[in-house]
N, C-alpha and C positions, 0 to 999 in steps of 0.2 A: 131183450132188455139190456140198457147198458148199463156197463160196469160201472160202480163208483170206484174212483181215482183214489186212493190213499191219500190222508192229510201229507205235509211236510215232516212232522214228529214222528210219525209211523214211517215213513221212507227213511229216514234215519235212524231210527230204531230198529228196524229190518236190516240196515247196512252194518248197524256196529253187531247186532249177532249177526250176521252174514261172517264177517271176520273171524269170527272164534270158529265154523266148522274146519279150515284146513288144522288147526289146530288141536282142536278133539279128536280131529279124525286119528292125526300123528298119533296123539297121547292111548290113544284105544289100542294101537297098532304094537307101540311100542311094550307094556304094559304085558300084550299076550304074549309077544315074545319072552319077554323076560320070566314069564311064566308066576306073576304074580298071582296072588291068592283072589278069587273072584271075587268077595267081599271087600279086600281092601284097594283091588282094583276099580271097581265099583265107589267105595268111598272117594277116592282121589280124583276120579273122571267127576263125579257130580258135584265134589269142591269147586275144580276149576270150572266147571259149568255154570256153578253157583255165582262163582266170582264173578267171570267173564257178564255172565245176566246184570249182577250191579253193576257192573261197571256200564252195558248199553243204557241201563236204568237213569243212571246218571248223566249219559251225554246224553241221552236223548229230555229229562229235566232241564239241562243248563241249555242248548240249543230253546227249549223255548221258553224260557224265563228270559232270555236275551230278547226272542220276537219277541215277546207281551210288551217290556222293557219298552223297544223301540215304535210299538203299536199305540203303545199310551201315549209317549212322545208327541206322534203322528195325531195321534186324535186328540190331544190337547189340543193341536195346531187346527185344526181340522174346524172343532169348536171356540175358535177365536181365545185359547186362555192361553196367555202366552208364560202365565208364570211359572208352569213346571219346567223344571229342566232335567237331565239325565248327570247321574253321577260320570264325571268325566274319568278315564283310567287314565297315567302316564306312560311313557314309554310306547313302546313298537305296539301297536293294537289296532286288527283290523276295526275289532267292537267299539274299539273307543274312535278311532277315526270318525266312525258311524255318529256317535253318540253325538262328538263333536259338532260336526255340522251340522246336527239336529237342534241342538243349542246355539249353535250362530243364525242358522235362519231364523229361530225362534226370538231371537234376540231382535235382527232385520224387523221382522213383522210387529212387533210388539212396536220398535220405536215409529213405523211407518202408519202402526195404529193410531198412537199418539198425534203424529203429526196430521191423519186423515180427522181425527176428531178434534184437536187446534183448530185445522181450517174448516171445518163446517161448523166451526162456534162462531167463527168469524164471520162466513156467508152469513149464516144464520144472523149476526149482529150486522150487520153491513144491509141485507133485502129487509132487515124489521127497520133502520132507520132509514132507508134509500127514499125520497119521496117521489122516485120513480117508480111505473106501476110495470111489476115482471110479472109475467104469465107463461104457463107450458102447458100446451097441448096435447094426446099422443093422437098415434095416426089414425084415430076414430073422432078429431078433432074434440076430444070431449078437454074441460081443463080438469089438468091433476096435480098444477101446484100457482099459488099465487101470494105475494106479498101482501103487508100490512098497504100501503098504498094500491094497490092491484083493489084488494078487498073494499076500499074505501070510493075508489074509481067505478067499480060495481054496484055500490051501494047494499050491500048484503053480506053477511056474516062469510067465511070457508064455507064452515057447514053444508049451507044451502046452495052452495055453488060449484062446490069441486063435483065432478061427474057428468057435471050439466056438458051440453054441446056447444060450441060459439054460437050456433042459429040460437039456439034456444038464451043466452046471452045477450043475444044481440048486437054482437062483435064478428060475423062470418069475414067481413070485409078484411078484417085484419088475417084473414090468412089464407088471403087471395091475393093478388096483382104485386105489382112490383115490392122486393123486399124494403125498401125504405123509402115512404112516402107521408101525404099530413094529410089529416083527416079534418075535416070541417063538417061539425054538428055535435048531436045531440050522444051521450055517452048513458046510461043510468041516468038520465033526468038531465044533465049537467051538460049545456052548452057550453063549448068553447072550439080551440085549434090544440090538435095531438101530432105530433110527431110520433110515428111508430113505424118499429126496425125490428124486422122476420130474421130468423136465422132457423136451421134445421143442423141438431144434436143427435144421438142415438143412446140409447137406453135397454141396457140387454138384449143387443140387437135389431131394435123396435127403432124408427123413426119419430124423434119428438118435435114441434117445432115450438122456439122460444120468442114471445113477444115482451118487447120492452116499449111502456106508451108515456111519453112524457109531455107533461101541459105547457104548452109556448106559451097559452093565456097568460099565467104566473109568469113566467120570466118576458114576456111583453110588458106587462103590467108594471114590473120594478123597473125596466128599464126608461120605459115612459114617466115614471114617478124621478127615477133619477136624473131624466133631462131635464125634467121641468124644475128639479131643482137647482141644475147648474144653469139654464134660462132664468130664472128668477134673484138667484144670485149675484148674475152677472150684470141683469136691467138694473137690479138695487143698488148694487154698486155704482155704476153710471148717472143712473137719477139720483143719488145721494149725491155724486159728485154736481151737479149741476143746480140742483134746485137748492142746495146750503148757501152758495155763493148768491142764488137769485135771492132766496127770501133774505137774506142778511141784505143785501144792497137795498132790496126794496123797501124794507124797512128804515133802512137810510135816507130813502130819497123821501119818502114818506115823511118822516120828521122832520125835514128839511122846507118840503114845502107847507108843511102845517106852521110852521116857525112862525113869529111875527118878526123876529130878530134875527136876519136872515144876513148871513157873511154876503160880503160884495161879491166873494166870485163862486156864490152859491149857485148860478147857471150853470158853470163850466163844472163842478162837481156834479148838477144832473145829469149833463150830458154823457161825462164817465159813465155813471153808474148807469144809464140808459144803454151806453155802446158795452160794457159790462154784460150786462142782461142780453142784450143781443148777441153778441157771441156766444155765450155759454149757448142761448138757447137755440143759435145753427149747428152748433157743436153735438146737442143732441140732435137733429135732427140728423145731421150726420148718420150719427152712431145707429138710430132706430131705421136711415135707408139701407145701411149695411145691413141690419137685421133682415130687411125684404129681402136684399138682394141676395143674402143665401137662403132664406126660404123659399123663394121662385125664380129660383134659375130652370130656364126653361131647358125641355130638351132637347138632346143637340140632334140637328138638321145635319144626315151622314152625306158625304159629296166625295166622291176622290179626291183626298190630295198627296199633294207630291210634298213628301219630309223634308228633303234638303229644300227646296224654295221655300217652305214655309217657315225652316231654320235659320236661311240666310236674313230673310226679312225680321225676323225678330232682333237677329244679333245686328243689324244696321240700326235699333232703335235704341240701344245701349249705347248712349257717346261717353258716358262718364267712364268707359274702360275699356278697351283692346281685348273683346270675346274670342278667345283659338275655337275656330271650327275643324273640329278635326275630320280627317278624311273617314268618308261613312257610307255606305253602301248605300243605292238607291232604293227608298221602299213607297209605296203607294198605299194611303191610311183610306179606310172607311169612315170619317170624322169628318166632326163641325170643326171648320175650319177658325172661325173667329174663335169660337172657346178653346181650340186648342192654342192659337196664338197667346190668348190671355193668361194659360197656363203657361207657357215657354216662358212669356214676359214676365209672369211674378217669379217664377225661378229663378230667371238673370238678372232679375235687380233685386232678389236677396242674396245671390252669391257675390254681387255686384258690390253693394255692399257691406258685406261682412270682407271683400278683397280690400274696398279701399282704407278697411283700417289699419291694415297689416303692408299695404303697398306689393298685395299679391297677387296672382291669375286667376283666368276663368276661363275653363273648356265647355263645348259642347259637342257630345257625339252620342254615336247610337250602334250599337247591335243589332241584329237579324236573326230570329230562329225559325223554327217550320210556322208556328205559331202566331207567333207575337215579334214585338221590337221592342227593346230597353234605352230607353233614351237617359241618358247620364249626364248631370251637370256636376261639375268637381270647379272648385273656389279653393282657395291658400290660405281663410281668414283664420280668425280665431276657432272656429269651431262653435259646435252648440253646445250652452250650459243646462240646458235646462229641457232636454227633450220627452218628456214627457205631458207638456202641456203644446206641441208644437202646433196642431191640429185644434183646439180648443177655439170657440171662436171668441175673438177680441183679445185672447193675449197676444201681448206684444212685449219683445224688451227694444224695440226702438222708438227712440224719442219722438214723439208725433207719428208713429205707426197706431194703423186701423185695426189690424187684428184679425183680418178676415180674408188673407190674401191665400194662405195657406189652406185654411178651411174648404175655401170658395174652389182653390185648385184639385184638392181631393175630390173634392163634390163632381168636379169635370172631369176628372179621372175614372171615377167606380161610374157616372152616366154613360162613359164608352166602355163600359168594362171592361176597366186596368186597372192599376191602383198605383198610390206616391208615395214615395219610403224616404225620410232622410235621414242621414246617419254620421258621425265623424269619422274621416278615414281614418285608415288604419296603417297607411302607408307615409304619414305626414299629419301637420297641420290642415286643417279646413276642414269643410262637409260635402257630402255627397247624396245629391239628389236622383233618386233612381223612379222613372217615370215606363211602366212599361203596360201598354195597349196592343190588344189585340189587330191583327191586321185585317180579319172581316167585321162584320157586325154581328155578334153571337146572338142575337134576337131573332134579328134575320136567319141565322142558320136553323135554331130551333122550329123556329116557325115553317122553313121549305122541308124539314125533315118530320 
């Protein structure tokens, strides 16, 4: 059978009388020598035995009123109560050292508490209002946490749903194939198009994984709603402009020829008013083929071509200004040739003209990366006031400008997928056009891959 080990209080209770026998031993020794009387030798040996007893008595008390002291400490912390503290000593003290740092970490934890329950007030207020739907898995695919929106996207209370399996959900999909893709169909009754994005957490050691599913329907939806209202904004604008000036003249002419008392040179006023009406209404006609012509641009027929001749040739149709071609590597484009022409062309007759207000220059060059090419057009004009409608179709701030030259070039930009950025330099007066296209055809690549 094995021994039991002695507590720590009793190993030190056994050390401090351990100490007193060389002691006794002396005092026994000395005692018979002296030839004291057996009785009073007797009384003085079991004083000092006496004494010596209280005194292990007492260090072996204060030793663990000390442990308790620091065990309570520990298991306050232990059970998350951070508000006990330990009486601190001053001075040189191993015990208070102890003490000490048992009150700084407790202090640590307590504000770290704090802070851990802050931010899950927060979570917690941020996933109730998110109209994003979060869901967590663990690695029995079963769900064991899901948002006010989650729950709504389900169609069914928590309750009836934490525990369940994705099969049994009817969500498996989502936590299979690639971690972020879109889903098209039916959710809890609820057709539409989901964006959902996989990530995998851990959770006392357990793999969890996290899905986040968000409705593109809704944000298609505002977005669609908002075009149509900057389209319908922009035609009523237009047609108010055209049709106030028609029906006012027509009205005019109208009275005119009802008249019995009609001026002598009442013809040549119809005819105004006729050649009136007839401009205005090419004028719209204009405006509503510009409308075609950015809704069906068709798309672009890819062909090699070679950047620098299809540069030079642009910049020989510019005569109203001295275009610097600047020296540019040679690169060979996967593009429709005419739409990119058309692009290069509106870029140089609006840096074209915004140069000849100021009686400034105009470059064109281009960059080369593994990737792509940045083709750069820089003007000395004034600069842009107003870039935030630059893209917009029909604004214009020049006089007898269409409006759709800019538009029309982005549209031919993101068809070869690149894109067109114009900005005021930074290094001077004027603006800068940054035009930069892919050098294969990224459809083509997806599609052989």
């Amino acid at each position: 059978m094995r021994r039991r080990r002695p507590s720590h209080e009793q190993q030190v209770f056994r050390l401090a009388l351990a100490g007193a026998i060389p002691a006794l031993a002396a005092c026994a020794i000395l005692l018979a020598r002296l030839g004291v009387d057996t009785r009073l030798g007797g009384t003085i040996f079991g004083a000092i035995a006496f004494f010596w007893l209280a005194c292990a008595l007492a260090v072996r008390g204060r030793v663990v009123r000390s442990l308790q002291t620091i065990a309570n400490l520990i298991g306050g912390v232990r059970e998350s109560d951070y508000s006990v503290r330990g009486r601190e000593i001053s001075g040189e003290d191993a015990l208070g050292d102890v003490v000490w740092e048992i009150n700084q970490l407790t202090e640590i934890l307590q504000q770290q508490r704090f802070g851990a329950i802050e931010s899950a007030a927060l979570l917690k207020a941020v996933m109730t209002k998110i109209e994003i739907a979060i869901f967590a898995f663990d690695d029995d695919e079963r769900l064991r946490l899901a948002n006010r929106a989650g729950e709504r996207l389900l169609g069914a209370p928590l309750d009836r749903v934490l525990g369940r399996t994705a099969r049994d959900l009817g969500v498996a999909e989502w936590l299979s194939g690639p971690p972020a893709k879109t889903h098209h169909g039916p959710i809890a009754g609820r057709t539409g198009r989901w964006a959902v994005r996989r990530s995998v957490f851990r959770e006392k050691g357990r793999p969890q994984q996290l899905v986040v599913v968000a409705d593109l329907q809704q944000a298609l939806r505002e977005e669609e709603r908002q075009a149509w209202q900057r389209i319908i904004r922009v035609l009523g604008h237009e047609l108010n402009n055209s049709l106030a000036p028609i029906q006012s003249i027509a009205e005019s002419l109208q009275g005119i020829s009802a008249g019995r008392d009609r001026a002598e040179d009442w013809e040549s006023d119809l005819r105004r008013g006729l050649q009136v009406i007839a401009a205005r209404a090419a004028a719209l006609s204009r405006f509503m083929e510009g409308y075609r012509q950015l809704a069906r641009l068709p798309a672009p027929q890819r062909r090699p071509v070679a950047l620098a001749e299809l540069a030079r040739r642009v910049v020989r149709l510019e005569t109203r200004i001295g275009v610097a071609l600047e020296a540019s590597p040679e690169v060979v484009l996967d593009a429709d040739a005419d739409q990119l022409e058309q692009l290069l062309i509106n870029l140089l007759r609006n840096a074209a003209d915004a140069a000849l207000e100021t009686a400034g220059a105009v470059s064109l060059s281009w960059k080369r990366s593994a990737d792509d090419v940045a083709i750069t057009v820089i003007d000395s004009g004034p600069g842009l006031a107003n870039t935030a409608n630059l893209f917009v179709p029909f604004f214009t701030t020049k006089p007898g400008g269409s409006g759709i030259g800019l538009s029309l070039s982005r549209q031919i930009a993101e068809a070869h997928g690149g894109s067109l950025l114009l900005e005021n330099r930074t290094d001077g007066h004027g603006c800068v056009a940054r035009l930069v296209l892919p050098l294969s055809d990224p459809g083509a690549e997806a599609s052989a891959s």
